[in-house]
C-alpha positions as CSV (number, residue, x, y, z in Angstrom):
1,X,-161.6,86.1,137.6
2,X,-158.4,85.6,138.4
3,X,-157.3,82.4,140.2
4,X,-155.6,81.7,143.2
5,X,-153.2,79.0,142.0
6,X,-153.0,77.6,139.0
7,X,-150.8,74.2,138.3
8,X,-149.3,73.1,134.8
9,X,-148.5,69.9,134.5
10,X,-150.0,66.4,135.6
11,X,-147.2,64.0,136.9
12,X,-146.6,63.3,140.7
13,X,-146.1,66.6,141.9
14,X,-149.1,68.2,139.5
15,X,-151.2,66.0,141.3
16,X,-149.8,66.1,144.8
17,X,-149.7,69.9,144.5
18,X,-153.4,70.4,143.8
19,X,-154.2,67.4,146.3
20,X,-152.7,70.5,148.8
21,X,-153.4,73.4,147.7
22,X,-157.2,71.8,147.5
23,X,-157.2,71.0,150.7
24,X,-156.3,74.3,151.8
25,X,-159.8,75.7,150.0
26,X,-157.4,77.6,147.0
27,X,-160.0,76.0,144.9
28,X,-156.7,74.9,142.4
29,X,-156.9,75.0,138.5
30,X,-155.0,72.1,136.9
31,X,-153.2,72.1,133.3
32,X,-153.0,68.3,132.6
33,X,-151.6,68.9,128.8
34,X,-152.7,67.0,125.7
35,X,-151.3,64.4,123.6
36,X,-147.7,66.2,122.9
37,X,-144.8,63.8,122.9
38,X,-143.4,66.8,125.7
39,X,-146.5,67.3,127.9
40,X,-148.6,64.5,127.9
41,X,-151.2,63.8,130.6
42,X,-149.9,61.9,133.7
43,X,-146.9,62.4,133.2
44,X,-143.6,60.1,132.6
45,X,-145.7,57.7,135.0
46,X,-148.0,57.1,131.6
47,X,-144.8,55.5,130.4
48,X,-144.1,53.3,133.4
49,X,-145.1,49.4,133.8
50,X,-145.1,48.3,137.6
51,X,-144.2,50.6,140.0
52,X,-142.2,48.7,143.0
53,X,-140.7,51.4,144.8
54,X,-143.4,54.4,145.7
55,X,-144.1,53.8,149.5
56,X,-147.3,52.6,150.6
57,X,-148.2,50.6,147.4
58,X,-146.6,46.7,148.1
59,X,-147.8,43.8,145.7
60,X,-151.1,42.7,145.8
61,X,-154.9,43.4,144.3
62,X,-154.1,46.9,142.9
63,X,-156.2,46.5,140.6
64,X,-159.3,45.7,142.8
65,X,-158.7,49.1,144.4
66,X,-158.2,51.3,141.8
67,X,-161.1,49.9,140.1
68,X,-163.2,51.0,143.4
69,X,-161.2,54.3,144.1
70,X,-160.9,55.9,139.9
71,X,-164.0,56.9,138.7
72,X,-165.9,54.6,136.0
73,X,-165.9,57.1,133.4
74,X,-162.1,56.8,133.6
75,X,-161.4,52.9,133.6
76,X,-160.7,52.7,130.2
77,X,-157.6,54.4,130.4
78,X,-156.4,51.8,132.8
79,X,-153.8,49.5,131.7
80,X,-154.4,45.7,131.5
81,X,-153.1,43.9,134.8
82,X,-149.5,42.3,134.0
83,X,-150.0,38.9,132.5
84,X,-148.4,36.0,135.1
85,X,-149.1,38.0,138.4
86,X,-152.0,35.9,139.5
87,X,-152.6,35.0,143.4
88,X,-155.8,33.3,144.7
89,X,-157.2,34.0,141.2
90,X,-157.1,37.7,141.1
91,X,-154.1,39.9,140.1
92,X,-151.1,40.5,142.3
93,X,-149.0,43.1,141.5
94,X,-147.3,46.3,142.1
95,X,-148.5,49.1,141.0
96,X,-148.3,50.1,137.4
97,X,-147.2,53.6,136.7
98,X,-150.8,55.0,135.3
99,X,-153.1,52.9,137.9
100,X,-151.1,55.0,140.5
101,X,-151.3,58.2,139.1
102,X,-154.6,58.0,138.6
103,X,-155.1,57.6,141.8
104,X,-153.2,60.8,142.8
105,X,-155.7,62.6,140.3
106,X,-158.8,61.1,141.8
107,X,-157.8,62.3,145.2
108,X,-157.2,65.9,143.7
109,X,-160.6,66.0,142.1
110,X,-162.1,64.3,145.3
111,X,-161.1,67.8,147.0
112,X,-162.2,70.1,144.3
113,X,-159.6,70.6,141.9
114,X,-160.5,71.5,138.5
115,X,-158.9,69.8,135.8
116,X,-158.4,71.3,132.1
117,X,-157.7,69.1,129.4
118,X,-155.3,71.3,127.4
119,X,-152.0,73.0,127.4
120,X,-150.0,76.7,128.7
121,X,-148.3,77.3,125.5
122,X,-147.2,80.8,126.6
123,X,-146.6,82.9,129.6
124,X,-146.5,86.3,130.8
125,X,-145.4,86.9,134.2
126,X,-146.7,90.0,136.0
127,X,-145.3,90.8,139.8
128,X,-147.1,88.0,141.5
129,X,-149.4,88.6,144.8
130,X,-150.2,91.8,145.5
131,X,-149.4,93.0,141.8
132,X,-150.6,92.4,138.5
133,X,-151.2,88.8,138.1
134,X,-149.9,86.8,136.3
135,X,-151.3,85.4,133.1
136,X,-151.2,82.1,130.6
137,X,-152.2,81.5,127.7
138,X,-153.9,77.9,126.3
139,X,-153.7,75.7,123.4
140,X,-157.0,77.1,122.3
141,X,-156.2,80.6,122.6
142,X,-157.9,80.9,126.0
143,X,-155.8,83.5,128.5
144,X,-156.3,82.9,132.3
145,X,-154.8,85.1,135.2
146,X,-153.6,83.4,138.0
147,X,-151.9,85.2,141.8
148,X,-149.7,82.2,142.1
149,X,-148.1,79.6,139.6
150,X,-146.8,75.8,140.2
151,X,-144.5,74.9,137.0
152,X,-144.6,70.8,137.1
153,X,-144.5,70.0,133.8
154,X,-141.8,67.7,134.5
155,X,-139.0,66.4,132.1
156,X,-138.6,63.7,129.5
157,X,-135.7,61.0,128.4
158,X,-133.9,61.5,125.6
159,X,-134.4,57.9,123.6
160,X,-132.8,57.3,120.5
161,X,-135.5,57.8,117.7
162,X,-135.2,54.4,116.6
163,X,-138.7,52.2,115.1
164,X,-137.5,49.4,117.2
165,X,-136.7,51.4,120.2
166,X,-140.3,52.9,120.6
167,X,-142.1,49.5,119.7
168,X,-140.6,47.8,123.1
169,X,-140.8,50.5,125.1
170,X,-141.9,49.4,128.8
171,X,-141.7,45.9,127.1
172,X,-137.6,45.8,127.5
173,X,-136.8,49.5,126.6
174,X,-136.1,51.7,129.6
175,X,-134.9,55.1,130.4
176,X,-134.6,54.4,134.2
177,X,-133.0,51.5,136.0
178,X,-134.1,52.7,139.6
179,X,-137.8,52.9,138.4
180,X,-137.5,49.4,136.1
181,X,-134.3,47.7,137.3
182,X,-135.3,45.2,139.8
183,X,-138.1,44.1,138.0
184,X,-138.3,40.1,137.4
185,X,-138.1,40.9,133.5
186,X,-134.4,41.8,134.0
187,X,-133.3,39.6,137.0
188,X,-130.3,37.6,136.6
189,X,-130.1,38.2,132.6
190,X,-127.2,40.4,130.7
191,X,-128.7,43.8,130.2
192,X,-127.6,46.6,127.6
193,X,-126.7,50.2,128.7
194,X,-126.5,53.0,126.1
195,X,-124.5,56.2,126.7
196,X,-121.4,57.3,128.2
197,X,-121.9,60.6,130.8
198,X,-122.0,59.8,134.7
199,X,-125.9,59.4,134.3
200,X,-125.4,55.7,132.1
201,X,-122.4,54.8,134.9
202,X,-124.9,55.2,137.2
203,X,-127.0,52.8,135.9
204,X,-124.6,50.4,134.6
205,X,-123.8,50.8,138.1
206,X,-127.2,50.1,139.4
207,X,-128.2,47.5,137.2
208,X,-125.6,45.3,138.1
209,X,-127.7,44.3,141.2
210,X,-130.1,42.8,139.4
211,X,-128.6,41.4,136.1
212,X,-126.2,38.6,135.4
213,X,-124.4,41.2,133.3
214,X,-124.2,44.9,131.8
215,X,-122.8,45.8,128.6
216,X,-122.2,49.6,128.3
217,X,-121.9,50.9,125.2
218,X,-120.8,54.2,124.0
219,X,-120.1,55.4,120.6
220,X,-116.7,56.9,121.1
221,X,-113.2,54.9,122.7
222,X,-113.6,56.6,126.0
223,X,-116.1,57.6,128.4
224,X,-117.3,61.1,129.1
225,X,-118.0,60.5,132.7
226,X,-116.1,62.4,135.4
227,X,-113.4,59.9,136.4
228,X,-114.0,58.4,139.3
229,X,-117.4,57.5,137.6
230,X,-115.5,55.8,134.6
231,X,-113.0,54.5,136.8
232,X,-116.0,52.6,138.8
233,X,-117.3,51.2,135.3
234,X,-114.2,50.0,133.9
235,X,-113.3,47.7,137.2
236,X,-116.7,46.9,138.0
237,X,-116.6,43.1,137.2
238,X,-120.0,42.8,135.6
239,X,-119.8,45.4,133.2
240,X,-118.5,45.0,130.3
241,X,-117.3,48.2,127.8
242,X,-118.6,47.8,124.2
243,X,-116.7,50.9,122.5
244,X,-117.4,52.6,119.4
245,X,-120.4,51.5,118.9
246,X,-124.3,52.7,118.2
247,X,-127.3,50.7,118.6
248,X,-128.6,49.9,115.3
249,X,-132.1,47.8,116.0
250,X,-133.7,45.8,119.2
251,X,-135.2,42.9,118.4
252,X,-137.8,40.5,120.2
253,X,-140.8,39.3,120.5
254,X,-144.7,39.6,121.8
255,X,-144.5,37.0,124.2
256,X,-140.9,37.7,125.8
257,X,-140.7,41.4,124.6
258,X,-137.1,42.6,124.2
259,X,-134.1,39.8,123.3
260,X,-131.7,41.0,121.0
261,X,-130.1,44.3,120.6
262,X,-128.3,44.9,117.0
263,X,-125.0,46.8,117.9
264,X,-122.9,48.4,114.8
265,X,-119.8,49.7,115.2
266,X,-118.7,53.3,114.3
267,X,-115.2,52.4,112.8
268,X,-116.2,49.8,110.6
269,X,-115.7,46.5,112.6
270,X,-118.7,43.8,112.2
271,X,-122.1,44.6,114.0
272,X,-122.7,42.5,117.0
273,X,-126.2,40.4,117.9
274,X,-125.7,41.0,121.3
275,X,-128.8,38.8,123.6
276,X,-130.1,40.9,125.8
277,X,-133.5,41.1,128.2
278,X,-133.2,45.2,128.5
279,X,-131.4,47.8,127.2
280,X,-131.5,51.4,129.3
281,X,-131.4,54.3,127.4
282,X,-128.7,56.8,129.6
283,X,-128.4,60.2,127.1
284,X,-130.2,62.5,129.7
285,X,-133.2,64.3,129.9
286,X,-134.6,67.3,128.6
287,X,-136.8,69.8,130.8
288,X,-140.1,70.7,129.2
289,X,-139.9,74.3,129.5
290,X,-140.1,75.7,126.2
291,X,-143.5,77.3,126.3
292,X,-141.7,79.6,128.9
293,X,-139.7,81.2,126.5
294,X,-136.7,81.8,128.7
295,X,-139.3,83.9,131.1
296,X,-138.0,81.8,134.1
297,X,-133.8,81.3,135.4
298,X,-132.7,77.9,134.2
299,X,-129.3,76.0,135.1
300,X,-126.7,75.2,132.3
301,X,-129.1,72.1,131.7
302,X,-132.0,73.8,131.2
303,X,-133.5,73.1,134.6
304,X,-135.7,75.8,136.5
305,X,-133.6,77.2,139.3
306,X,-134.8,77.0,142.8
307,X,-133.8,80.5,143.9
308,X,-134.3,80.0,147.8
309,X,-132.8,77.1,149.3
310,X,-135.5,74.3,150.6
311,X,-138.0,76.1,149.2
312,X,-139.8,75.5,145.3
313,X,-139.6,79.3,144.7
314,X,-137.9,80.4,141.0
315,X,-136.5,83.6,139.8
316,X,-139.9,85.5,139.7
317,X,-142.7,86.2,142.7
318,X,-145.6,83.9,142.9
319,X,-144.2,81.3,140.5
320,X,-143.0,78.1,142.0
321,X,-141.5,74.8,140.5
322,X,-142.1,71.4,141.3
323,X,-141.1,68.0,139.9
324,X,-138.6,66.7,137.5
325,X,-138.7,70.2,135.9
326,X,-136.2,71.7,138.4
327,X,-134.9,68.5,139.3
328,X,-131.9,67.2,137.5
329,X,-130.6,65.0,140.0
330,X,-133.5,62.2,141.5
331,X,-136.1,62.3,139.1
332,X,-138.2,59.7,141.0
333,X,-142.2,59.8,141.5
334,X,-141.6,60.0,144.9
335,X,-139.5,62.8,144.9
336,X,-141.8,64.7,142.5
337,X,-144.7,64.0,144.9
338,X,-142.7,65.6,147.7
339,X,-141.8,68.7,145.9
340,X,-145.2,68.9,145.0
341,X,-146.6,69.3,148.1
342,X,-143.8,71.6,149.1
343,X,-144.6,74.1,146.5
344,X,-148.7,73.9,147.5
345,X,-147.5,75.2,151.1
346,X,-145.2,77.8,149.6
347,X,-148.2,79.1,147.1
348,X,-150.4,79.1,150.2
349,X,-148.2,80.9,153.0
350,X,-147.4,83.5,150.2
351,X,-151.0,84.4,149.5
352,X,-151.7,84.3,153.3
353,X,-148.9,86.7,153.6
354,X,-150.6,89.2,151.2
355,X,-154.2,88.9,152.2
356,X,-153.2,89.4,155.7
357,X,-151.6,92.9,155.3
């Protein structure tokens, strides 16, 4: 059998991708990847706390709906509700990153998509529709043959491999001040930004909304930013350069989560105990495309390449990409979901095209 579309990946636009092609009777087959640090079911929204800033989903009893809308069988992977966000006795708060994915992947299955609990760890592209399909090959050692392909297997942060780092992750430890900034955790408190490209001026940048202040620290004596970025860090009145330096530990605790980050130097001066409610990790991303083996076009980052402008197509027929993977630039949930859906109606007008000649 050889299927009509076949998705890999299982963020925001996995999901909103099948969600279409679904609804469009292409009876979709989804790749939702294992337990892999790279590919990891639901995405970098597994990693996310509250989720503020998705449209549609204000503060209030999420979890009274998601309890009604996921199916039982998959409560336990729910996430307990935030502890302090109590209104009228039940919960009260935004959305936390897995509640609303799962939601996108409850309203895929409620149309019919079928979901497979395992990875694409190779690829061999044939011509697409009307030609020899294309075909995939599993974690188990399973091949399937599919007309069309959607790539979403999205991108992750680059952290940096430190004990401490991981154990407050989502508990202080960030890799996104857009997604986590404004969160009360971080309000009005001096904040810790690690890197020194445009990406971690941008956040120092952001961040500054929100905290009292921003130290940026960078391991070398001068920024590697473009410079009108590093010119915007180094006036910006609330942040505050912390040069030649590496961070060395993070320190907290269970009830307040991050506090302290340990900052050594890299010339030899003493290391610094700098307080601190968050520090945002800023040393890029990196695409999960390995398992295609060079088989698609990437840009000098290692991002797919959109080959025709507003659309999701990539450098060969029938395959499209969607999500964080070829997106080096937003990487939001939103913007995944949107991409998503684009890349759906670009699978579906390209098989229409075929079966009607």
């Amino acid at each position: 059998m050889v299927e009509k579309v076949v998705i890999i990946g299982s963020g925001p636009a996995g999901w909103s991708a099948a969600i279409y092609a679904a609804r469009a009777n292409l009876s979709p087959l989804l790749y939702e990847g294992t337990m892999k640090p790279d590919m990891i079911p639901l995405g970098q929204l597994a990693f996310t706390t509250e989720v503020e800033n998705y449209p549609g989903f204000p503060a209030g009893d999420i979890r009274a709906f998601v309890e009604t809308a996921v199916d039982k069988d998959r409560h336990y992977n729910l996430p307990p509700a935030p502890k302090g966000h109590v209104r009228d006795g039940r919960p009260h708060y935004a959305v936390q990153g897995v509640e609303l994915v799962e939601l996108m992947k409850q309203q895929a299955l409620n149309f019919g998509t079928r979901v497979v609990g395992d990875d694409i760890v190779s690829v061999d592209f044939g011509e697409g529709p009307p030609g020899r399909p294309h075909r995939l090959t599993t974690g188990e050692g399973k091949t399937v043959e599919a007309r069309t392909v959607i790539v979403a297997t999205g991108a992750r942060a680059n952290y940096l491999g430190l004990p401490s780092e991981e154990h407050y992750k989502n508990r202080g430890v960030s890799a996104c001040a857009v997604c986590d900034g404004a969160l009360p955790r971080f309000r009005n408190k001096p904040l810790v930004v690690v890197g020194g490209g445009d990406s971690a001026v941008e956040e120092a940048t952001y961040l500054t909304n929100f905290a009292s202040r921003v130290f940026l620290v960078h391991r070398r004596d001068e920024l590697r930013a473009s410079k009108i970025m590093a010119q915007r860090a180094l006036t910006n009145p609330k942040i505050e350069m912390v040069w030649n330096s590496a961070i060395d530990e993070v320190r907290g605790d269970d009830k307040s989560g991050l506090t302290t980050v340990m900052v050594k130097s890299t010339v030899g001066a003493p290391t610094l105990e700098m307080p601190a409610a968050g520090m945002f990790v800023a040393i890029g991303h990196t695409p999960n495309t390995a398992f295609l083996d060079g088989k698609l076009e990437m840009n000098d980052k290692g991002y797919l390449r959109l080959t025709v402008p507003f659309r999701t197509n990539t450098s060969v027929a029938g395959v499209f990409a969607a999500g964080d993977v070829s997106d080096d630039y937003y990487r939001q949930a939103i913007t995944s979901a949107g991409t998503g859906c684009m890349a759906a109606l670009d699978a579906e007008r390209l098989l229409a095209q075929f079966e009607h000649h």
